[in-house]
C-alpha positions in Angstrom: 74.4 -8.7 -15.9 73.4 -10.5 -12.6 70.8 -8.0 -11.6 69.8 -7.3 -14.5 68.9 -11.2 -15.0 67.4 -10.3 -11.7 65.2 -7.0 -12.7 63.8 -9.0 -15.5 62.6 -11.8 -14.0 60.8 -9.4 -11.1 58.7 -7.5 -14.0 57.8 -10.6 -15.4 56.5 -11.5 -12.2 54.9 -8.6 -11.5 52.9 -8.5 -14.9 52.0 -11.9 -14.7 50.8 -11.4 -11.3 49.2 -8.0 -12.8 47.3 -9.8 -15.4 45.8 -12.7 -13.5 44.4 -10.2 -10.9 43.2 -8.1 -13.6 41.4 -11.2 -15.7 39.9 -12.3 -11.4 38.9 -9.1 -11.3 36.9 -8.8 -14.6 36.0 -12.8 -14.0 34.3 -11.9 -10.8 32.7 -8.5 -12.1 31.1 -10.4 -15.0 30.2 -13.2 -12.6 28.4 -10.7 -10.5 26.6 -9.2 -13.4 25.3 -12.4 -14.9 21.8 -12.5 -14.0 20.5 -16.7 -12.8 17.2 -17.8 -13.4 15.5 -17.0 -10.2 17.1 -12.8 -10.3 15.3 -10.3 -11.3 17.0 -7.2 -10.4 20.7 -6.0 -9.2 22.2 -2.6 -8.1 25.2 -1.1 -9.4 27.4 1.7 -7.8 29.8 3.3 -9.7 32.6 6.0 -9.2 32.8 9.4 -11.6 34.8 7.0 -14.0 32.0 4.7 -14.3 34.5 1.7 -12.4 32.0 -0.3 -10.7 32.4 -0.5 -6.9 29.7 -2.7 -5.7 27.0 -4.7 -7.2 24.0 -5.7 -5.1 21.7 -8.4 -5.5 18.3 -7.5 -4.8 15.5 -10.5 -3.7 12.5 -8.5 -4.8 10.6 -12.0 -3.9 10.9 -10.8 0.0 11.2 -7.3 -0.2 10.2 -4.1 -2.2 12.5 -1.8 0.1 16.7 -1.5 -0.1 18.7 0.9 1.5 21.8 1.5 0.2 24.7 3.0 2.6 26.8 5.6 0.2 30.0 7.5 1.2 29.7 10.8 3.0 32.9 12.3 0.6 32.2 10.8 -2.7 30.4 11.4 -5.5 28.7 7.6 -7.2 26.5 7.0 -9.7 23.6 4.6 -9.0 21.8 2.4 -11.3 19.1 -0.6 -11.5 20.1 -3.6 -13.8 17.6 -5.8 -15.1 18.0 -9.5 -17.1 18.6 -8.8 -20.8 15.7 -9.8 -22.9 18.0 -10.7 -26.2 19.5 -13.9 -26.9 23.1 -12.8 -26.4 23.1 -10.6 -23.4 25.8 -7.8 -22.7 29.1 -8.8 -20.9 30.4 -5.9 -18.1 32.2 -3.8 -20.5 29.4 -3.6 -22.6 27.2 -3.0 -20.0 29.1 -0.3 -18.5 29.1 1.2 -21.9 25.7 1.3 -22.1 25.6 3.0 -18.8 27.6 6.0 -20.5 26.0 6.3 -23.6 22.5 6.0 -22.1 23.4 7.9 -18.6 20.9 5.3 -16.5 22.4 6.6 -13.5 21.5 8.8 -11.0 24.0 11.0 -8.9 24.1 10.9 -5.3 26.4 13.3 -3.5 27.1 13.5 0.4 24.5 11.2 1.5 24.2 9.1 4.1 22.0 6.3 2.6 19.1 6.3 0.2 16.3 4.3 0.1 14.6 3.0 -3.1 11.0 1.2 -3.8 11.9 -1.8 -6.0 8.8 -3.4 -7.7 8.6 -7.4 -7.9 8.0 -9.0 -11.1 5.3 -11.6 -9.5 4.1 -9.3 -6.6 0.5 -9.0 -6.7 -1.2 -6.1 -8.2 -2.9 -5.3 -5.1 -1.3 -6.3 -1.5 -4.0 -6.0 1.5 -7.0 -4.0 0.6 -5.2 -3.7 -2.6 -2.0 -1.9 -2.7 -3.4 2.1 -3.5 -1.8 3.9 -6.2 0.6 6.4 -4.2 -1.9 9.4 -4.9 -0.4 11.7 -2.8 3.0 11.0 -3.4 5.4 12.0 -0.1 3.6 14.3 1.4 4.3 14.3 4.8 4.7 10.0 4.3 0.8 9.9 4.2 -0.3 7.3 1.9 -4.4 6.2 1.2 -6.1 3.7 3.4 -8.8 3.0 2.0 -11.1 4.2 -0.9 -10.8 8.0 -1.7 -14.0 9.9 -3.7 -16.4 11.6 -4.4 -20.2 10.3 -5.3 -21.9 13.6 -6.4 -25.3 11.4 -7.0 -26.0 9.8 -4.2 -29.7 8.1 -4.2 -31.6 6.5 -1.8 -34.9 5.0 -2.2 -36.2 6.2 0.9 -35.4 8.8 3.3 -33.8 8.8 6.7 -35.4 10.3 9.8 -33.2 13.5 9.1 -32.7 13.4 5.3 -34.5 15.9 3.4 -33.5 15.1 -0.2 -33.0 11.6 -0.9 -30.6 12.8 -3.4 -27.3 13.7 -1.8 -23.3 14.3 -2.0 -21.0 11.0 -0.6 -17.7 11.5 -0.1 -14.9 9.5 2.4 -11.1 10.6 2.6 -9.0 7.9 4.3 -5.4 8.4 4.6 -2.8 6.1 6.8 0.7 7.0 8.2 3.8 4.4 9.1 4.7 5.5 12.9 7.2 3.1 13.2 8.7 -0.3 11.5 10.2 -3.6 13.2 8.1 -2.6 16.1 9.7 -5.8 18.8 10.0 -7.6 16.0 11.1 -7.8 12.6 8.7 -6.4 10.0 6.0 -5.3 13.1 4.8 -1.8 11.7 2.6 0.5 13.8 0.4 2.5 11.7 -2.1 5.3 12.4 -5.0 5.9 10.3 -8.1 7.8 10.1 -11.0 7.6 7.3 -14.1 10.5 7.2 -17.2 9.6 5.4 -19.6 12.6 4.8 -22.9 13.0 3.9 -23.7 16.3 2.0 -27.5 17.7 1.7 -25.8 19.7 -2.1 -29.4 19.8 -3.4 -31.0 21.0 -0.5 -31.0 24.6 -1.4 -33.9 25.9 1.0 -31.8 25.1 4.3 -28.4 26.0 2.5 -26.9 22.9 2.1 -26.0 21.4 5.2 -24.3 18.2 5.7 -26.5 15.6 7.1 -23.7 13.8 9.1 -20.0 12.7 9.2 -18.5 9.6 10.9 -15.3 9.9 11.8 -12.6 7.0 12.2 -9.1 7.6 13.5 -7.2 3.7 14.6 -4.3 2.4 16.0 -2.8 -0.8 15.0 -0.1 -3.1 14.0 0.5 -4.8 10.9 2.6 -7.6 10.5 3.6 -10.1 7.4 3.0 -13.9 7.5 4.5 -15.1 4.1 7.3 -17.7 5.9 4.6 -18.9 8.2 2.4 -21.8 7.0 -0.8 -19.9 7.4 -4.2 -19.1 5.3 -3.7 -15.8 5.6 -0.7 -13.3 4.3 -1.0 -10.5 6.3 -2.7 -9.7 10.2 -3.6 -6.2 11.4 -4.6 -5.7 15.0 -5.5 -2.6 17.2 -7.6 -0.1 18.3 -10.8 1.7 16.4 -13.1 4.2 17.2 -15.7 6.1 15.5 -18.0 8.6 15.9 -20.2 11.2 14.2 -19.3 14.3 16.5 -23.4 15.0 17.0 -24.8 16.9 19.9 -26.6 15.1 22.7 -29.4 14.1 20.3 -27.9 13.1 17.7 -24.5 11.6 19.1 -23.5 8.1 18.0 -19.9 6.5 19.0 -18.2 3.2 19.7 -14.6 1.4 20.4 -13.6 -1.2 19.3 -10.4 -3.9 19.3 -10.0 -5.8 16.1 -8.0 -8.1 14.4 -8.0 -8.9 10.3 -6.3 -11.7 8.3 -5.9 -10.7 4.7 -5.4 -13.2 1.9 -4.2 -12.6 -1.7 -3.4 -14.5 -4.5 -3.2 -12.9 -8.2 -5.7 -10.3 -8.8 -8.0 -11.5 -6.1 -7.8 -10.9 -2.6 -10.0 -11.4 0.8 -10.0 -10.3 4.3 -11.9 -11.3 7.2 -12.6 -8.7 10.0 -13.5 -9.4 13.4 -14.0 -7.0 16.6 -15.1 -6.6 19.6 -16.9 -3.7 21.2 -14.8 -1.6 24.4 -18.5 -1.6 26.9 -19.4 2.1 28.0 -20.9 2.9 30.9 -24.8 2.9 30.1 -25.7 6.7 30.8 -22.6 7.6 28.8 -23.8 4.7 26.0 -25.0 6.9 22.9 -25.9 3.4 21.3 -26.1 0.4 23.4 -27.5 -2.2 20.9 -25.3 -0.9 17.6 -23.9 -4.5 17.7 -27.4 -5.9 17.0 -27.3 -3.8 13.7 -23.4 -3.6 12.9 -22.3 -7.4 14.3 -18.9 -8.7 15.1 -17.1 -8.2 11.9 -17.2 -7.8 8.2 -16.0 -9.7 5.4 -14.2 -8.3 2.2 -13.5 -9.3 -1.5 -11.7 -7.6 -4.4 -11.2 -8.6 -8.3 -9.1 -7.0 -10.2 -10.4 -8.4 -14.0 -8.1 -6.5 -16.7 -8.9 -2.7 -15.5 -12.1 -3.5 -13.9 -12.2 -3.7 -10.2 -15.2 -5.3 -7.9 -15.2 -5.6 -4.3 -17.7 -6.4 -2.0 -17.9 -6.1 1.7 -20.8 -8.1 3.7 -21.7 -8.0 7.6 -24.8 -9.6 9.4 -25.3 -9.5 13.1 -25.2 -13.3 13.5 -28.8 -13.5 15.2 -32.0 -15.1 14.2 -33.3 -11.6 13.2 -30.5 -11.3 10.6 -29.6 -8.0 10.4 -26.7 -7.1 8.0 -25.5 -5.1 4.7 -24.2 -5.7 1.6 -21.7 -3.0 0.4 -20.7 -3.1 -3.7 -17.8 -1.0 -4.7 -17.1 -0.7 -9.0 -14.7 1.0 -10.7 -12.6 1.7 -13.6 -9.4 4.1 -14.7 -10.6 7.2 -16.9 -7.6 9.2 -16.6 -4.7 8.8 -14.8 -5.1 8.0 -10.9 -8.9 8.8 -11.9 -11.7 6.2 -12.0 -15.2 5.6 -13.0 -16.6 5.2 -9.2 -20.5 3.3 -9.1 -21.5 1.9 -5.0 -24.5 0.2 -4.2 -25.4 0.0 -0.5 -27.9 -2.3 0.8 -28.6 -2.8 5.1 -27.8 -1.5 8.2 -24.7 1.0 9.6 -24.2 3.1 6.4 -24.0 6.2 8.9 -23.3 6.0 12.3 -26.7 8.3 13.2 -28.8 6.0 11.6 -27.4 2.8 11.7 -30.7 1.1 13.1 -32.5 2.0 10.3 -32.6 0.1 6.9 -31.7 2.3 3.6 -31.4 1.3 0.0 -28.4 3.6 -2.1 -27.1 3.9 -5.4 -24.3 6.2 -6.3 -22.0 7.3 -9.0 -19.1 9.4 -8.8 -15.1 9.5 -9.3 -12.7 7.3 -7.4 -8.6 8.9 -6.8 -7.0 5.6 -5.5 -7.4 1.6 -5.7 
């Protein structure tokens, strides 16, 4: 009778203790899953029977990147939670219903890690030189610089020295590639970049075609954040820039340069000021020795971003009495997909590299692939 007193009062224990842990358990799981004001986004990993392992909170305020560290001999189920929108949102067995029914999971199997790009609710539309539209997806981690397109009407309202139709074909790829992140510091990226502007002679059918000149642009430089730091500016890239047009003796044109830009963004509008400074050349290896004269110290750069209509503007003068400069106007809007309406307007000095001492008026419309 003793032990059996004794047996009963042990499995009373135990399923008292049982059911506390069980109620701390779903306590803190439906803690974890209640969203406060200032979330906007958590993780969930589950196991094959949908029992949640982990929940992450994610601060998309400091960062759009999370890597997530998943078991090597398991099979879990990932999702992305968001606040509910209705007045009486879902407790955890709800919501892992709703995870069943609706499958808003994704397996991962025998994985190291993964890494996800999580949008922010108040990020800007644009970050930098606007934030492109990912046009060319992961190809070899390649992502657009700056503007990519295609201006098959080019106009001028005079000729250069070695234009024979004042009617031409415009067109610049620019692509950038990450080399390497937290660079000596945290959030220091090196980046490589290049950007080709060409200039096509399409309508110039009696010396088949040629292209009048290219410029090309490949740079080396760093990027680094300044959000926490009590500054103007959000952003700084500094490095390395060359450019030339790949001419023959004649017709050769090339310069280095070091530079350093502070962007600035807030909402749909964003700034950046450019400055540089040119690497001297020896003078009989000099192809242009007063290009600065033209082409100045640095450029300055807006963007506006008004409903689906975007307008920027970039603006360099020589800083001398003789005020030499150039206006550069860039419009565009979506037609289809990552396609836009593309119109430029080009006013000044430095448009091409060969002739960048010589004045030139130019309208052009075309199509744009990224903004």
């Amino acid at each position: 009778m003793v032990w059996n007193k004794i047996l009963q009062i042990i499995a009373f224990v135990f399923i008292c203790s049982f059911n506390l842990w069980a109620n701390s358990s779903k306590d803190k799981l439906s803690d974890s899953l209640e969203f406060k004001n200032d979330e906007k986004l958590k993780v969930l990993i589950l196991n094959e029977n949908m029992e949640v392992l982990e929940v992450i909170k994610v601060d998309t305020e400091k960062t759009n990147q999370l890597t997530l560290n998943l078991p090597k001999d398991k099979k879990v189920y990932v999702t992305f939670v968001q606040p509910q929108e209705a007045e009486s949102p879902m407790d955890s067995n709800q919501l892992i219903s709703s995870l069943k029914q609706e499958s808003l999971h994704q397996s991962l199997a025998k994985e190291d890690s993964a890494i996800y790009e999580v949008e922010s609710d108040k990020k800007t539309p644009y970050e930098g030189r606007f934030k492109r539209n990912e046009f060319m997806g992961g190809l070899l981690g390649f992502e657009p610089d700056r503007f990519n397109y295609i201006i098959p009407m080019n106009i001028s309202s005079s000729k250069e020295p070695n234009q024979n139709k004042q009617v031409e074909t415009k067109f610049q790829i620019s692509i950038k590639k990450k080399l390497l992140d937290d660079l000596f510091a945290q959030d220091l990226d090196l980046y490589f970049a290049y950007t080709q502007q060409s200039f096509w002679q399409l309508y110039d059918n009696q010396n088949s075609r040629p292209f009048r000149e290219s410029n090309y642009e490949p740079s080396l430089y760093f990027s680094y954040p300044l959000e926490n730091y009590d500054l103007f500016f959000n952003r700084i890239n500094f490095g390395y820039l060359h450019q030339s047009n790949g001419g023959d003796l004649s017709h050769s044109r090339s310069w280095d340069r070091i530079f350093a830009e502070g962007i600035y963004s807030y909402g749909n509008f964003v700034a950046s000021l450019r400055a540089w400074y040119r690497i001297p050349e020896k003078a009989e290896k000099d192809d242009n020795p007063d290009i600065t004269k033209y082409l100045g110290y640095g450029d300055l750069s807006f963007g506006y971003l008004w409903n689906k209509h975007l307008f920027t503007a970039t603006l360099r003068n020589n800083l001398r009495e003789d005020n030499k400069g150039a206006i550069l106007l860039d419009y565009s809007y979506p037609i289809y997909k990552n396609l836009y309406l593309y119109l430029q307007f080009f006013n000044g000095y430095g448009e091409s590299l060969q002739d960048y001492n010589n004045s030139i008026n130019r309208f052009g419309i075309g199509i744009l692939f990224n903004r």
